[in-house]
N, C-alpha and C positions, 0 to 999 in steps of 0.2 A: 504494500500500500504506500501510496507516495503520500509523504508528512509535509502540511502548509505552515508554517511560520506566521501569523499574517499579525503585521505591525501597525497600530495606529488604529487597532479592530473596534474604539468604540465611540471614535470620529463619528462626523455624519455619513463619508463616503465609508470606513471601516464596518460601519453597521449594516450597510447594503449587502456588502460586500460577506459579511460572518455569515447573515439570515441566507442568503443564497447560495454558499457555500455546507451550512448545516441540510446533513442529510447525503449529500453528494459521497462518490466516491474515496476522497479526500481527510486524513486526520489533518484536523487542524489545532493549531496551538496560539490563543488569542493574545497577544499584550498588548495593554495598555495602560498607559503611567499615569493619564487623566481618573480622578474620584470619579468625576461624572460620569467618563467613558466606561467606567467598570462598572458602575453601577447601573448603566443602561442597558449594558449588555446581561448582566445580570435578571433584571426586573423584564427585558423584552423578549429578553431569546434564552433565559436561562442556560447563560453562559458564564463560565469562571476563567478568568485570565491568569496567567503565567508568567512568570520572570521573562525575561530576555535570556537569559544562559541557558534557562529549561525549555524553552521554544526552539533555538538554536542548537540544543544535543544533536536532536532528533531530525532536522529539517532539512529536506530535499529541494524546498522550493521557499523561498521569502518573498511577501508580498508587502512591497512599502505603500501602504495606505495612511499618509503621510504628505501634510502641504510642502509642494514644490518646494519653499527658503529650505524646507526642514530634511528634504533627502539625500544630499550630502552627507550634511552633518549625520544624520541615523546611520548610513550605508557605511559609511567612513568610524564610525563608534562599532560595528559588528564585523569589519571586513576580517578582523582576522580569527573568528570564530566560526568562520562558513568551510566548511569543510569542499575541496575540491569537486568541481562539476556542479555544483548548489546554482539553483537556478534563482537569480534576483528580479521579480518583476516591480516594473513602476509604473503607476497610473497616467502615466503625461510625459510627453518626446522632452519638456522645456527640459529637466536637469539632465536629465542622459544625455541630449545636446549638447549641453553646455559644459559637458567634460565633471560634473559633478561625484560621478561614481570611479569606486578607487579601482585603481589601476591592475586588475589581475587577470590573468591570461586563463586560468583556471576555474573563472567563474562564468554561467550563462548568463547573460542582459538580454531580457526580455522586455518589450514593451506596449503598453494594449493601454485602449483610450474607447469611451463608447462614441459612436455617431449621436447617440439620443434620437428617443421616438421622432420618426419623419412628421412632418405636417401631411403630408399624403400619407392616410394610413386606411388599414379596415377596422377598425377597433370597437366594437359595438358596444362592449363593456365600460360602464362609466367610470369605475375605478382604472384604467387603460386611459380613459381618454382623458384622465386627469391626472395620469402620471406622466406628467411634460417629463420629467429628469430621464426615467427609468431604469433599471436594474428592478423593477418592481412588480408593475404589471403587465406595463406595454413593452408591445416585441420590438424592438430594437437592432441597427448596422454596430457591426465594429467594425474599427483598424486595431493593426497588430504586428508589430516587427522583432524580428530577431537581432538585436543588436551584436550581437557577440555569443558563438559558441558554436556547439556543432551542430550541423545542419535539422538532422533526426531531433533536436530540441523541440526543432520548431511546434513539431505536433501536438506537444504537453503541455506548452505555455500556451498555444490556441485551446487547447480542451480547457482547459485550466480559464481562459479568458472568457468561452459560454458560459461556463459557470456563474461565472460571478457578474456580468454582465447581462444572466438570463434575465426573458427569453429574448434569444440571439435570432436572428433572421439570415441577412449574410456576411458573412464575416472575409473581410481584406487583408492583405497584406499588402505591407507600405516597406518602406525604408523608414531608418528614426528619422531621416532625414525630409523624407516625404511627410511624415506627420509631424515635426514641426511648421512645413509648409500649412498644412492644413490646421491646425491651431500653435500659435496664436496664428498666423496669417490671414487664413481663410475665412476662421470662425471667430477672431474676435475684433480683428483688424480693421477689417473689413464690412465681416456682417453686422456683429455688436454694432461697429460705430456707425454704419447706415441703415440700422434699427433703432439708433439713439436719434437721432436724424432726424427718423420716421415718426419719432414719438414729439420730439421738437416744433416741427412743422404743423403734426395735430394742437399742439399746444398754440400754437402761433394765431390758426384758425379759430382756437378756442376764443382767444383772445383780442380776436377779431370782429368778434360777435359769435360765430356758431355754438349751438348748443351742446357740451362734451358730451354728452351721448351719443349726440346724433354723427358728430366727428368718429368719434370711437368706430362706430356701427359701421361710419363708411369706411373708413378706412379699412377698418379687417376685413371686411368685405372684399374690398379691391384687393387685396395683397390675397386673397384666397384665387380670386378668377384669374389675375395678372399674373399670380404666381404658379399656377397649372400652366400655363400657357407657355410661358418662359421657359419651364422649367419641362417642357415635354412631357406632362402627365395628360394633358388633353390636348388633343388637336384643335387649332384656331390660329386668328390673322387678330391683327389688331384692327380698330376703324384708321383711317387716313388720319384724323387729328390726332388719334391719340400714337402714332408716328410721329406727329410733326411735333405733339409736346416732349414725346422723348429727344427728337434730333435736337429740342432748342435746352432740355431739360439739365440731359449730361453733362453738356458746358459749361453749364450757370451752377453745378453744385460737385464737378468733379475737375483736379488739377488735370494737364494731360499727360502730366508724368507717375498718377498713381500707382500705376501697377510697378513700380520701383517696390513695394510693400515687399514683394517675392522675392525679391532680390537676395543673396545669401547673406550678406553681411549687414541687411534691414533686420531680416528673419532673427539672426544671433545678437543683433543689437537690443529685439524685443525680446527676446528671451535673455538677456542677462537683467533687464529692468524686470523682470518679472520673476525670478530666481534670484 
């Protein structure tokens, strides 16, 4: 039986992560050094946490569930108790990127990040369709890369990332380097800030006169049909004006040198602010 280590198990992402892992093929071995987190895990999943030393005997695999500043510093405080071939996953490309994890040739780096529930989905279940995050209810994409080690890893740290990411739909594989590309780049860079934008703009109308509901209503409206459309989930054309507000739209609210964003040394720049 493969033993999981999992660090940080009673975080908000740790707790996901324990509940969907209890039951699974998987011993796992919870620490955490928060009162709260032990006693959440305790009082929700009737679970009892363990030292770090007593995690780390027995463990095939560590899972750092553990905010980004903090995965060095954790990875770098355990590395010389990991017993060789020991598989290290991290929830987020940012520190494995940014050279965070210590230096050992003998260790596997794994790394897996969820997509989170699409907005196109079939989810009929209201507990689903109200788990925007997921790991919960709603079926959810991953990414998933092998940072370091042998090839045949790969397999274990994918099983390993349905799990705790259940339920899984379909699952990618990226480079770390590709999934830095896609957060922060993709998803917070980018999207966040022209979702902050979007929420701005409403606000703006608000303020303008329109009544926030009625802003509200339109807008998610629009971003549901404009964003099937866009997005190849349903076939359609736009009208002619609403062409021509795009062609005048992009200019008036985008630099022409954005997509600099992707650039590798933009990419590593946000991820050392963010790390």
């Amino acid at each position: 039986m493969t033993t999981i280590a999992l660090f940080g198990a009673g975080g908000k992402m740790g707790c996901r992560l324990a509940k969907n892992l209890k039951g699974s093929r998987f011993a796992v071995h919870h620490v955490e050094v928060g009162e709260a987190g032990r006693a959440r895990l305790k009082s929700e999943l009737e679970i009892d946490c363990v030292s770090a030393d007593e995690a780390l005997g027995s463990a095939d695999v560590v899972i750092l569930a553990v905010p980004d500043t903090a995965i060095g510093k954790v990875a770098v405080s355990i590395a010389d108790r990991l017993k060789p071939g020991t598989m290290v996953v991290a929830l987020d490309a940012a520190a494995p990127f940014a050279g965070h994890l210590p230096e050992r040739a003998d260790l596997t780096y794994f790394v897996t990040h969820p997509c989170h529930p699409p907005i196109f989905n079939d989810e009929t279940d209201m507990q689903a369709k109200r788990d925007h995050f997921g790991g919960l209810f709603a079926k959810q994409h991953i990414v998933s890369a092998l940072m370091q080690g042998p090839e045949e890893a790969y397999a274990l740290g994918e099983e390993i990332a349905k799990v705790i990411w259940s339920p899984v739909m379909r699952s990618h594989r990226v480079t770390v380097e590709q999934m830095a590309m896609l957060e922060p780049g993709l998803s917070e860079t980018v999207c966040a800030s022209l979702l902050v934008v979007m929420r701005q703009a409403m606000d703006e109308c608000v303020a303008r006169g329109v009544p926030k509901e009625a802003a509200r209503d339109f807008l998610l409206g629009h971003m549901n049909v404009l964003g099937a459309v866009i997005f190849e989930e349903t076939p359609g054309v736009f009208s002619d004006a609403c062409n021509k507000a795009i062609e005048f739209g992009i200019p008036a609210l985008m630099r022409d040198d954005w997509k600099k964003v992707f650039e590798p040394q933009e990419i590593a720049d946000s991820i050392r602010r963010i790390t």
